[in-house]
C-alpha positions in Angstrom: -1.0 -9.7 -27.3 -2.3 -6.5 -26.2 -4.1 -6.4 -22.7 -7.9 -5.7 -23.9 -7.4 -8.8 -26.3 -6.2 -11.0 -23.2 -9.3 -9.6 -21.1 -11.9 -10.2 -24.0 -10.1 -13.8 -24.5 -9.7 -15.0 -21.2 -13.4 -13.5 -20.3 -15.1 -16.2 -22.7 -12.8 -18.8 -21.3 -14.3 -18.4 -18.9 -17.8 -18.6 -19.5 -17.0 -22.5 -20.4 -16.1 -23.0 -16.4 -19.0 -24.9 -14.6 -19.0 -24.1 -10.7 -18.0 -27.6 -10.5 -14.7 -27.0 -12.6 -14.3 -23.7 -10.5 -14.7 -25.7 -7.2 -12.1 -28.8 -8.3 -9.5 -25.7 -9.9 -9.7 -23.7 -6.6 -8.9 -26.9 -4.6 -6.0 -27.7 -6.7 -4.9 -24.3 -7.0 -4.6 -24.2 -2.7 -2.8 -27.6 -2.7 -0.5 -26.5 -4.8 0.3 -23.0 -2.8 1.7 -25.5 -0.2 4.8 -25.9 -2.8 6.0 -22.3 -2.4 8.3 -21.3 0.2 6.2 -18.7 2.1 5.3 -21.1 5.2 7.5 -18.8 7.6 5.8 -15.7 6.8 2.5 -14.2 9.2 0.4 -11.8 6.7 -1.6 -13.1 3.7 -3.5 -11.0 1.9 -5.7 -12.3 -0.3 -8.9 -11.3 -2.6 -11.7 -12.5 -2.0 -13.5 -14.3 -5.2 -16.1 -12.4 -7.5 -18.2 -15.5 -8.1 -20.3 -13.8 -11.2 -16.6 -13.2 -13.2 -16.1 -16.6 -12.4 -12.7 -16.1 -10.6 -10.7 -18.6 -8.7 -12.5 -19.3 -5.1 -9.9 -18.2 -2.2 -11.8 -20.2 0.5 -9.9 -23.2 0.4 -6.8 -20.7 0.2 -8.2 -19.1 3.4 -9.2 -21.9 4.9 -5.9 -23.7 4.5 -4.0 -20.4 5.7 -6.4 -20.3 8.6 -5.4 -23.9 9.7 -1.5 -23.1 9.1 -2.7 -19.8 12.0 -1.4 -17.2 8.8 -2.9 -13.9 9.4 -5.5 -13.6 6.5 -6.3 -9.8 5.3 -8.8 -9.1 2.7 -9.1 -5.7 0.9 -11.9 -3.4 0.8 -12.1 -0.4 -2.1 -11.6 2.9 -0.5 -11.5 4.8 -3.0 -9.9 5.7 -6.9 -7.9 2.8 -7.4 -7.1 2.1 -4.4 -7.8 -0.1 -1.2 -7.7 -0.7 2.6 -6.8 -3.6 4.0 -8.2 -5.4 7.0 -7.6 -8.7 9.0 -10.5 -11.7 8.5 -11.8 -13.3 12.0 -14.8 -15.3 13.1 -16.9 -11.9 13.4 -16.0 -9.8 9.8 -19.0 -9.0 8.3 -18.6 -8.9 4.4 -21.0 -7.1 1.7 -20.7 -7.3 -1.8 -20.0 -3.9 -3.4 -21.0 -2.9 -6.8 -18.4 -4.5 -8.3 -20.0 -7.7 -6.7 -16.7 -7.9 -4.8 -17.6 -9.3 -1.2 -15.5 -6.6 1.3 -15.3 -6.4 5.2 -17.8 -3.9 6.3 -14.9 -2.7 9.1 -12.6 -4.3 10.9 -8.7 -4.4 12.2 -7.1 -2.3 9.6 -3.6 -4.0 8.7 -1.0 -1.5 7.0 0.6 -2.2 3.8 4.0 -2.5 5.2 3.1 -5.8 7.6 1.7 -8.2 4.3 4.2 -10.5 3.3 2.4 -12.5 0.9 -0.1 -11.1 -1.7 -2.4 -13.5 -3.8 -3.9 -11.6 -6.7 -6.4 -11.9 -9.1 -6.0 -11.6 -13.0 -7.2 -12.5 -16.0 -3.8 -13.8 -18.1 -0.3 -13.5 -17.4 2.8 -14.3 -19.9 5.8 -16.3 -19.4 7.7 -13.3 -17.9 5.6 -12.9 -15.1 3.2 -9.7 -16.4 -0.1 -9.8 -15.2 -3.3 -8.7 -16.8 -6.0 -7.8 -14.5 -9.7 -6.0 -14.7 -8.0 -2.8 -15.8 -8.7 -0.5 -13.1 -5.2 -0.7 -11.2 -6.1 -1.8 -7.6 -3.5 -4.1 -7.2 -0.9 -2.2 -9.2 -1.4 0.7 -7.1 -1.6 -1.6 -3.6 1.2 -3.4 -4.0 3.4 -0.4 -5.0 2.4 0.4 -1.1 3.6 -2.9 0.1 7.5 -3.5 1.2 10.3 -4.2 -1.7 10.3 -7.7 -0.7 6.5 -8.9 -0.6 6.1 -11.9 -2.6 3.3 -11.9 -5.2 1.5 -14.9 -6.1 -1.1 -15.1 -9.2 -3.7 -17.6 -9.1 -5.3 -18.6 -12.6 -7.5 -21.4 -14.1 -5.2 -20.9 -17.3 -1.9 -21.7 -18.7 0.7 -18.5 -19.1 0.7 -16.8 -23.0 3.6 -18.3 -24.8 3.7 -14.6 -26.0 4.8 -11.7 -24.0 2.3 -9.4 -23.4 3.0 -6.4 -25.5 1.4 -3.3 -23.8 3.2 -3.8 -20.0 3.7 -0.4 -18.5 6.1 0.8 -15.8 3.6 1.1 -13.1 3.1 -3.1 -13.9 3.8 -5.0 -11.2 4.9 -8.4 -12.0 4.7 -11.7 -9.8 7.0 -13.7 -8.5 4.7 -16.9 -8.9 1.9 -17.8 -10.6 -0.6 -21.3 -9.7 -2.3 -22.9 -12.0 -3.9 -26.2 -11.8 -1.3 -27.9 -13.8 1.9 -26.0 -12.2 3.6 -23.8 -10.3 5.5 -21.2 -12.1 8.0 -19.1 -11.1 9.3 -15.4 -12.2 
C-alpha cells in the first residue's frame, strides 16, 4: 500500500480507540520494551504523546525509563522538519505547540550523537521494518543526525501490513524493532 492510504487507514483505526484501550495498550506496549536488549544503554529519546491523534501514551515508557535512571530526552520542533532535543527532569516545563505536540519550553539540550535509543511515533509499519509516519519528515530527518548504530524502536497499537509498503524512499529510515501489544518484532 501507498503511504497516504496507510495514514487515511490507520487514522480511522484509530478513532475506534477509547482512552481506556489507549491507557491498557500504552501499559502493555512499556512492559513489553523490557524484552529488548537496550538495558545497558543511558540516552532515550522519546516523543512525547499527541493525545487528540490518539497516539500511544509514552508516560509509562518514561516513567519506567525514569525508574531504570535512563536519561529520558524529548524533542522540541525547531524548525523545517527538524528538531532539538532536550533532557526531561523534575523542573521541564512542557507546552503544547500547534501541532498539539506537548515540547520542553528550554532545557539541557542533548546532541544527536549521545541518544542511543529512539522510540518513534508512526502510523503503520510493514513486515520489513518501513515506517509510515505524519508525513512531515521529523524523524527521518533526526535520526539521519543520530550515530550509525542508534537503535530505533516503533511503538504501535496495530499489527505490521502483511504487505510491503510500496512508496519507501531512500531518505526512509527503518526500525530495528517495533512493539505492539501483541508482540515484539524485530527488523
Amino acid at each position: 500500500m501507498l503511504k497516504h492510504e496507510l495514514r487515511k487507514k490507520y487514522r480511522n483505526l484509530r478513532t475506534d480507540l477509547t482512552s481506556s484501550k489507549i491507557s491498557d495498550y500504552s501499559i502493555t506496549l512499556a512492559n513489553h520494551v523490557l524484552r529488548i536488549p537496550i538495558w545497558d544503554f543511558f540516552y532515550f529519546h522519546t516523543f512525547l504523546s499527541i493525545q487528540e491523534n490518539k497516539e500511544v501514551d509514552t508516560l509509562p515508557l518514561i516513567t519506567m525509563l525514569q525508574g531504570k535512571d535512563k536519561h529520558v530526552v524529548v524533542p522540541k520542533v525547531s524548525g523545517v522538519n527538524t528538531m532539538d532535543n532536550y533532557l526531561l527532569t523534575d523542573s521541564t516545563v512542557l507546552r503544547k505547540n500547534k501541532w498539539n505536540i506537548p515540547e520542553p519550553e528550554d532545557g539541557i539540550p542533548i546532541p544527536e550523537e549521545k541518544i542511543d535509543v529512539v522510540f518513534i511515533p508512526l502510523m503503520a509499519f510493514d513486515m520489513e521494518g518501513n515506517r509510515v509516519g505524519y508525513g512531515k519528515g521529523f524523524y527521518d530527518t533526526f535520526l539521519s543526525k543520530c550515530r550509525e548504530d542508534v537503535i530505533k524502536i516503533g511503538l504501535s497499537f496495530f499489527e505490521p501490513e502483511k504487505n510491503p509498503i510500496t512508496d519507501v524512499s531512500q531518505s526512509d529510515v527503518k526500525l530495528n524493532y517495533c512493539v505492539t501489544p501483541n508482540k515484539v518484532y524485530e527488523f
